[in-house]
N, C-alpha and C positions, 0 to 999 in steps of 0.2 A: 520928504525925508532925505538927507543927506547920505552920503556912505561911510563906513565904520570899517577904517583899515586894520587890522589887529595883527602884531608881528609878534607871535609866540614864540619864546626863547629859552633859554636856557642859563643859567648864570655862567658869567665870565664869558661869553660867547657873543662879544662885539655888539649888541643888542644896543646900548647905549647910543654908539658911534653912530650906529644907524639914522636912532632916534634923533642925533643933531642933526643927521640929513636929512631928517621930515621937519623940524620943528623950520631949518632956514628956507626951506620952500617959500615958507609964508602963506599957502593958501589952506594948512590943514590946524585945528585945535588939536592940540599936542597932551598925552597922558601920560606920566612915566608910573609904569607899578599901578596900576590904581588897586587891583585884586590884592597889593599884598596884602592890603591893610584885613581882610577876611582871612586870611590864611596864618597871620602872625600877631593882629590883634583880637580881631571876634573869635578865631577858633581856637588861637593859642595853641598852634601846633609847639613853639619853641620860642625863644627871645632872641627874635634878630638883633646882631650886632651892629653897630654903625645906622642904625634907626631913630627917629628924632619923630616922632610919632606926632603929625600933626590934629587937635583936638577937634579945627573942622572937619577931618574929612570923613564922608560918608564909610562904615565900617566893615560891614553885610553887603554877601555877594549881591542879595537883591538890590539894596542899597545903590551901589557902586554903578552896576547895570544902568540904570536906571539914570543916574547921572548922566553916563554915557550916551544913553539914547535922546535924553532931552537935549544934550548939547545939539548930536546927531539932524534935529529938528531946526537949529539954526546956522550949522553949518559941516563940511566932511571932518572928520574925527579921524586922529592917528592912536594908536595904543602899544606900548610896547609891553606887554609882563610876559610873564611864566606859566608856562601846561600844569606843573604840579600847583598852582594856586586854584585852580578851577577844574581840576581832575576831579574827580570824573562826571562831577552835578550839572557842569556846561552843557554836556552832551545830550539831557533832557532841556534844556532851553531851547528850543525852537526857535519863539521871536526873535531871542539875541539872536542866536546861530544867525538867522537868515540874513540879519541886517550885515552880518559879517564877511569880509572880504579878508579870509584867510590867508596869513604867509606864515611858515616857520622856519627860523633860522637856526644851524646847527655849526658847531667847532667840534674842532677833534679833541676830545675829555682829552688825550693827556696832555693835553696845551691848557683848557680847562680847568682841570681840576686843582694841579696845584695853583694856579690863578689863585681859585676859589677859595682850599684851603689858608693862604698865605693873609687873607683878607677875615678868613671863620673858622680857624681851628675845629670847630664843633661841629664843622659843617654834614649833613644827614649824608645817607647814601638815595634817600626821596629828593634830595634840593640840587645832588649831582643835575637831574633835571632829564635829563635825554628819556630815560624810561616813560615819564608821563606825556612826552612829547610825542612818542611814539604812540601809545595809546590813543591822545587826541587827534592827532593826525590821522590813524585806521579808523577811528570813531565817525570825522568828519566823513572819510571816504566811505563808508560804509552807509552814510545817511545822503551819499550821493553829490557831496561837497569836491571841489577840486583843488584843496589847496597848494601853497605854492612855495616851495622847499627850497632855500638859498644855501651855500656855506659862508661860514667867514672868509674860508682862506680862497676864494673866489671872489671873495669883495677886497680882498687884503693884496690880491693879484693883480686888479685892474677894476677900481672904484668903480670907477664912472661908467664901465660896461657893465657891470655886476647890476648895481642900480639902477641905473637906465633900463635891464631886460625886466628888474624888477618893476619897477616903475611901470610900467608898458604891461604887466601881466596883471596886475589890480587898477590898469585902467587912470594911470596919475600921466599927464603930459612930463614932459623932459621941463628940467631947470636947471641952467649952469652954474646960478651961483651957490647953490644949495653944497655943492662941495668943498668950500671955501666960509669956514667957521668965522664970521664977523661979529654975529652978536653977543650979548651978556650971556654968563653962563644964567639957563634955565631957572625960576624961584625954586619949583619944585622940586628941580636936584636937591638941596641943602637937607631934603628930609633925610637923604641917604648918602651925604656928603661924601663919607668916608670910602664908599663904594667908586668913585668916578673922577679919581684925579687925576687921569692918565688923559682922559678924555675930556674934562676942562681942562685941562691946560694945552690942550692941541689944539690947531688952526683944519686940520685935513685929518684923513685916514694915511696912516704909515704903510708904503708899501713891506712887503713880505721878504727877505733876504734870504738866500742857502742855508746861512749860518745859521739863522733861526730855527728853520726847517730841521738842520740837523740836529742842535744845541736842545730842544724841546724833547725827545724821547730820555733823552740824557740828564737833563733835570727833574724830568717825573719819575725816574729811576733811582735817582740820588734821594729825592722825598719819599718814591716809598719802601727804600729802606729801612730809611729811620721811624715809618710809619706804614706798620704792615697794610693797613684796612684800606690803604688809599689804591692799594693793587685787588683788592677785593671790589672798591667802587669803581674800578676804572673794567673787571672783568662782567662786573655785571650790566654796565650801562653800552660798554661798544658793540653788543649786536642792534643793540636800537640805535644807533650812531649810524653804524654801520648801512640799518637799513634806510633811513634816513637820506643817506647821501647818496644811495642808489636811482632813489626818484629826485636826485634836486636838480635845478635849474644846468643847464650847461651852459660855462659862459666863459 
């Protein structure tokens, strides 16, 4: 059996970008989402927007797993989804768990959120995302797992360190040109087209500017004024942000 690298995310929170830095490796089978499809089609939590629901894909979390592991048998597997798709039933899966080589990655919700909102009006205060991550992540450590806690704005700082320490902590040798977006954008994007056209249309990761830095508290303030509840999902999810970035990577 192969290894099964699993990058737990959060929406709007770079997640993608990453995943073009695994998919140009070239040595890992590449998943983007595969969990939503349990979370937004078999369970029907809500109607993702910008969703193109492919009729092959496997629907049920077992389903899905399963997929995953067989690939797993013929070669190492990248995965990028979301804590809240597999909250909290993962945590009883043992086999998967073990086969897994946990990372998760965190932004700062108020860079997040309006992302997120701008893209889902409707978006939950469970798909803000950081709360389930948190749980997963105490879960994993709690059943004696060690995983491995990145930020964006540490990857948005200096790529190719950020990466690289990543790289190096689940055990994946260095690759230079994996920085450097050459190939077609992914089939499997198009399910979720509407979500990632900042990120097909880039060659690299954007480094990170002052102005942004500063400009970002200042336009989450400007949305939630005109949208009180966005200051209500941003007070409930930054202590698990918070704790989050306390254990991540220094890089």
């Amino acid at each position: 059996m192969h290894p099964i690298i699993a990058l737990w995310a959060h929406p709007r929170s770079m997640s993608t970008a990453i995943e073009r830095i695994m998919r140009e490796r070239g040595d890992l089978t590449c998943f983007h989402e595969p969990f939503m499809y349990d979370y937004y089609v078999q369970r029907k939590i809500r109607v993702m927007p910008h969703f193109d629901i492919q009729p092959d894909h496997p629907v049920t979390y077992q389903d899905v797993r399963d997929m995953l592991l067989d690939q797993a048998r013929r070669g190492p597997v990248f995965l990028k989804d979301m804590s809240y798709y597999v909250m909290p039933h993962i945590l009883s899966d043992k086999v998967f768990l073990d086969r897994i080589k946990h990372c998760f990655l965190i932004r700062d919700p108020v860079a997040s959120i309006p992302s997120h909102y701008k893209l889902d009006p409707g978006v939950s205060c469970e798909e803000i995302g950081l709360e389930a991550q948190w749980d997963h992540y105490s879960g994993l450590k709690s059943a004696g797992f060690d995983p491995v806690v990145i930020e964006a704005e540490s990857i948005r700082k200096d790529s190719k360190l950020a990466i690289t320490e990543l790289w190096r902590s689940v055990g994946l040798p260095y690759v230079a040109h994996a920085f450097d977006w050459q190939g077609d954008i992914p089939q499997d994007w198009a399910q979720v087209q509407g979500w990632h056209g900042d990120v097909s249309a880039s060659t690299s990761i954007r480094p990170m500017d002052a102005d942004e830095l500063e400009n970002r508290q200042r336009a989450f303030d400007d949305l939630a004024g005109k949208f009180p509840h966005l200051q209500d999902y941003l007070a409930h999810h930054r202590p698990f942000y918070d704790q989050l970035r306390a254990v991540s990577l220094v890089v």
